[in-house]
C-alpha positions in Angstrom: 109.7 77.0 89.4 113.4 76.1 89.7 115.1 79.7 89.8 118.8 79.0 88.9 120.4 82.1 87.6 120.3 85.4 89.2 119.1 86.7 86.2 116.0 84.6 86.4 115.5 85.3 89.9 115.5 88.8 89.0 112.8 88.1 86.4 110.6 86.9 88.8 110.5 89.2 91.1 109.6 92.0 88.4 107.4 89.8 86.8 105.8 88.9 90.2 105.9 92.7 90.8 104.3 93.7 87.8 101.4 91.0 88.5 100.4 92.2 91.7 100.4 96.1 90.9 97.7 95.5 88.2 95.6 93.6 90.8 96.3 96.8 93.5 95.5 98.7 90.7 92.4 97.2 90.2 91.5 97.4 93.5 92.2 101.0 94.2 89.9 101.9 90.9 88.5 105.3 91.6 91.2 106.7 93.7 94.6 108.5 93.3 96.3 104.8 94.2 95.1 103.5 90.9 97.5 105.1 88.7 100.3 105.0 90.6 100.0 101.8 90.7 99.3 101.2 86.8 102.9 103.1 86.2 104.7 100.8 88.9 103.4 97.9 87.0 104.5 99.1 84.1 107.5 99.2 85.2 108.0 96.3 86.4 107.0 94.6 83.8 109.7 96.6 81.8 112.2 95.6 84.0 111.3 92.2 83.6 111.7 91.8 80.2 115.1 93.5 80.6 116.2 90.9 82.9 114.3 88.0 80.3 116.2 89.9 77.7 119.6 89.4 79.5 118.9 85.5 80.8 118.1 84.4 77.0 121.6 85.8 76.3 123.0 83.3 78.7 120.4 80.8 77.0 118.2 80.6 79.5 114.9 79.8 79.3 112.2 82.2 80.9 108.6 80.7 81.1 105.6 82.2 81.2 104.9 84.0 84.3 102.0 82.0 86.6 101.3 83.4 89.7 102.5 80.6 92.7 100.6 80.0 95.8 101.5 83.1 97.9 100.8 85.1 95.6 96.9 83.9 94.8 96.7 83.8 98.5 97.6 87.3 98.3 95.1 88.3 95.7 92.2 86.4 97.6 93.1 88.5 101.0 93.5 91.8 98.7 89.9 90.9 97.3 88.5 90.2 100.8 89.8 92.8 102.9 91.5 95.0 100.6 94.7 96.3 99.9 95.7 98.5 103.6 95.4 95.3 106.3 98.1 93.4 104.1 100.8 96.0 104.0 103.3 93.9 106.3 102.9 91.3 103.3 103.0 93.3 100.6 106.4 94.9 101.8 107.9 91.5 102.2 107.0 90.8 98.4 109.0 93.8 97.9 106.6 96.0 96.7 106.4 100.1 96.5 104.6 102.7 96.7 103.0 101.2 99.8 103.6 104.9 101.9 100.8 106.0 100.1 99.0 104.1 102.7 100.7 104.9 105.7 98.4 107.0 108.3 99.6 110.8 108.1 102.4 112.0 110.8 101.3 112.4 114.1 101.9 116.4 113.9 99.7 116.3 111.2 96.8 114.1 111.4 95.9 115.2 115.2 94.5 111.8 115.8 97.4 110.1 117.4 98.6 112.8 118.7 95.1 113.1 120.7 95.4 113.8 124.4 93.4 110.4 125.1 96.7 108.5 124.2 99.0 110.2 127.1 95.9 109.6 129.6 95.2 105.9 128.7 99.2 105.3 129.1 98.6 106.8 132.7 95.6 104.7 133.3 97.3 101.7 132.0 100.5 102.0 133.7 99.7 103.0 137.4 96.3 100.2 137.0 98.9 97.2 136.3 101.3 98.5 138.8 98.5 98.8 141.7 97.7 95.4 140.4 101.5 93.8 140.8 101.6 95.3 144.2 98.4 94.1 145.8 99.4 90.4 144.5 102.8 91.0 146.2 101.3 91.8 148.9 102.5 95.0 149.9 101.0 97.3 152.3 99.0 99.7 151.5 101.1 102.5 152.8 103.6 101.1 150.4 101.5 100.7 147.6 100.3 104.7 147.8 104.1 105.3 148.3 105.2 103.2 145.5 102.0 104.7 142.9 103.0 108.2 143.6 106.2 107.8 142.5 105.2 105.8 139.8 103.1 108.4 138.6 105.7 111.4 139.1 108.2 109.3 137.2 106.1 108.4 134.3 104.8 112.0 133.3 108.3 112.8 133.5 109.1 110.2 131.6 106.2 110.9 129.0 106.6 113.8 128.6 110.6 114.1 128.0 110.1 111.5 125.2 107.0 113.6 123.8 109.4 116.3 123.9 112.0 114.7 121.7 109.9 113.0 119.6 108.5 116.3 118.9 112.0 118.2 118.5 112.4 114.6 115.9 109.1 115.3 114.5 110.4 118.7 112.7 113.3 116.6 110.9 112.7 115.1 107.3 112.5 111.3 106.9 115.1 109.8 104.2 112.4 106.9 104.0 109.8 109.6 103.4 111.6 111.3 101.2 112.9 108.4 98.5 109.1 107.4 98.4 108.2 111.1 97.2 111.2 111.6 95.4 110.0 108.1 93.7 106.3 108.7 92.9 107.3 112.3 92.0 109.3 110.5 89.0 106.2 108.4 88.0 104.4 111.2 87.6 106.9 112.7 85.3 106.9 109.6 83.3 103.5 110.3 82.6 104.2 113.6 80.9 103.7 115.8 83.8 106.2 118.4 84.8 108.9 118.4 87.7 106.5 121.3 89.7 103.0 119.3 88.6 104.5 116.1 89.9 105.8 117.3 92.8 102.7 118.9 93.5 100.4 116.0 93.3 102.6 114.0 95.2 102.7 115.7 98.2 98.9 116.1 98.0 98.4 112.2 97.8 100.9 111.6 100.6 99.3 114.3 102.6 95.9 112.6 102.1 96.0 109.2 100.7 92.1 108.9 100.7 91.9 112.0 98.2 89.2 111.0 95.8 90.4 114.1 93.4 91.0 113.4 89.6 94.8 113.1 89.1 94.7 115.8 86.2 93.6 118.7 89.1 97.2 119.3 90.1 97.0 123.3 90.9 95.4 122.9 94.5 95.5 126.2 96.8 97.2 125.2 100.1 94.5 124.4 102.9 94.2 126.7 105.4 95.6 125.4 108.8 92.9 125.4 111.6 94.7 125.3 114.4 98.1 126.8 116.0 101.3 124.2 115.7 102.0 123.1 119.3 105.7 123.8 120.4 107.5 120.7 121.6 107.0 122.2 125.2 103.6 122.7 125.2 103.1 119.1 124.1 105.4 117.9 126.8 103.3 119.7 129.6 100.5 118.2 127.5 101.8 114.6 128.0 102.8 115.4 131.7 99.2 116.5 132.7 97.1 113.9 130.9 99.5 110.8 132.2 98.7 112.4 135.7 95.1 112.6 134.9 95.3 109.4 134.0 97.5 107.4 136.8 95.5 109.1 139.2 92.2 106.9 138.8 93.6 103.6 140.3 95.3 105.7 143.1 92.0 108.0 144.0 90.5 105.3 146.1 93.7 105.2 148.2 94.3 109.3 148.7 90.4 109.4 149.1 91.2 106.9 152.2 88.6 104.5 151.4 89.0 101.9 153.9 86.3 99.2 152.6 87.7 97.3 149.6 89.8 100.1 147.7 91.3 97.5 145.4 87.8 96.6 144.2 87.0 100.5 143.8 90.4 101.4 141.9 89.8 98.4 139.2 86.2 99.5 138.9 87.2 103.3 138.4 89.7 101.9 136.1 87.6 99.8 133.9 85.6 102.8 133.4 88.2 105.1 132.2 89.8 102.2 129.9 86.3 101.8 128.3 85.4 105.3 127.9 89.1 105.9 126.1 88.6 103.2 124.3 85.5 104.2 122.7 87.6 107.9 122.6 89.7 106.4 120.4 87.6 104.2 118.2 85.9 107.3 117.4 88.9 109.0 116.4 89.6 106.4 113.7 86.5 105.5 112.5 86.0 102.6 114.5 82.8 101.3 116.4 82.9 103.1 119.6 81.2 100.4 121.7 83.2 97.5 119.9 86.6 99.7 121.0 85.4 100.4 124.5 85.2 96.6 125.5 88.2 95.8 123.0 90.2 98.3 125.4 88.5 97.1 128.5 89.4 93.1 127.3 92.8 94.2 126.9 92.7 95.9 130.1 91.8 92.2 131.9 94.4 89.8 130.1 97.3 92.7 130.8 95.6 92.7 134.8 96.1 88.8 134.9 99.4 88.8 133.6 100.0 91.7 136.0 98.7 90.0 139.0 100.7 86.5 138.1 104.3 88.7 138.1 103.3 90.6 141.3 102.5 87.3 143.0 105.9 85.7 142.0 107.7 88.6 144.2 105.8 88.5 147.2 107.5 90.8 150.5 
């Protein structure tokens, strides 16, 4: 389709729009997504006969809409995996609403702000550094040397940024923000009132799986279960569990294992990296098992790479 005006590019894209939020609307049927997506699509398809409107002014012809090749490809990935694993592709079409998906903020969820994260970047970290050294071959009162400070300087590290991104945390997103502000309207367009809409909106971001009917809007604030963590106590937090971590591919070497401590720390360390793994496959839903030797494959191939660096810089 030859798009020669910017008028009839602008078409397009609303009419291209307006297609593909009545096929996320179809496939979100059931939940709170569907009719968000039903009023996007609305309009769209508005605005695209706005801009048709305005191109047959400057006598220009605007077909019929057909869906192009990305665009079916699109569909068929929607219908086969659904609508959350092509996010990255539905934002370069342009298309909103798409927040309603994103996973909830780490203060609130508690899932990736899980303890098991700060301990796998210990694990991870001092394992591919004891790795690097060995192929470098470095001595081994180096290498304990060289992996204590390692250690020290990443829970430091750790657990300054966790501190900051904490202090960050408490500030409001603009990108947040325009996306509530902008669903908050929909609803209104619907009939609802500024209060209702706001309401519902900050439900459906707070939990985008809701399966509640969009007409319950009066909902009693939850009761919070737990205490909020300060920023310092979640730095301490970070600091402790990237020690508990970094310490398993060191323990052979302040245990003074004599006989093959290498062998021992990578054995310790595939361990932990499957047993976190599984952690955190649990904590998203995921097959444990499948996550444990997902985390323990990625484990090897970061190793290897690893090793290859270390042995480049030989002493």
């Amino acid at each position: 389709m030859q798009l020669n005006s910017h008028e009839l590019k602008c078409w397009y894209q609303e009419a291209r729009a307006a297609y593909l939020y009545f096929v996320l609307s179809d496939a979100e049927v059931g939940t709170s997504r569907q009719l968000v997506f039903l009023e996007l699509a609305n309009e769209a398809k508005e605005q695209a006969l706005l801009w048709a409107i305005e191109a047959r002014k400057s006598h220009i012809a605007v077909p019929e809409y057909t869906p192009d090749r990305l665009v079916k490809a699109t569909i068929w990935l929607i219908q086969k995996c659904g609508v959350r694993p092509l996010i990255p592709l539905l934002r370069l079409l342009k298309l909103r609403g798409l927040k309603m998906f994103s996973q909830p903020p780490l203060r609130n969820s508690g899932q990736q702000n899980h303890p098991v994260f700060g301990f796998n970047e210990g694990l991870f970290g001092l394992s591919l550094l004891l790795i690097g050294l060995v192929a470098a071959e470095t001595s081994q009162g180096v290498i304990v040397l060289i992996l204590a400070a390692g250690l020290l300087a990443g829970a430091i590290a750790t657990a300054v940024g966790e501190y900051f991104s904490a202090k960050a945390g408490k500030l409001p997103s603009a990108s947040q923000n325009s996306e509530h502000d902008e669903l908050t309207r929909i609803y209104q367009a619907r009939g609802m009132s500024q209060l209702q809409a706001h309401e519902l909106v900050t439900r459906v971001m707070a939990d985008p799986d809701a399966e509640e009917e969009v007409e319950e809007l009066i909902v009693e604030p939850e009761p919070v279960a737990q205490t909020p963590i300060s920023p310092t106590q979640l730095a301490l937090r970070a600091f402790f569990t990237f020690v508990a971590g970094g310490a398993i591919p060191l323990l052979p070497y302040l245990l003074g294992i004599e006989r093959h401590p290498l062998l021992m720390a990578l054995v310790f360390s595939g361990i932990a990296m499957m047993l976190t793994g599984a952690k955190i496959g649990a904590l998203f839903g995921r097959i444990p098992l499948w996550s444990a030797f997902r985390m323990l494959g990625v484990g090897v191939l970061l190793g290897l790479l690893a090793y290859l660096i270390g042995g480049m810089f030989k002493v």
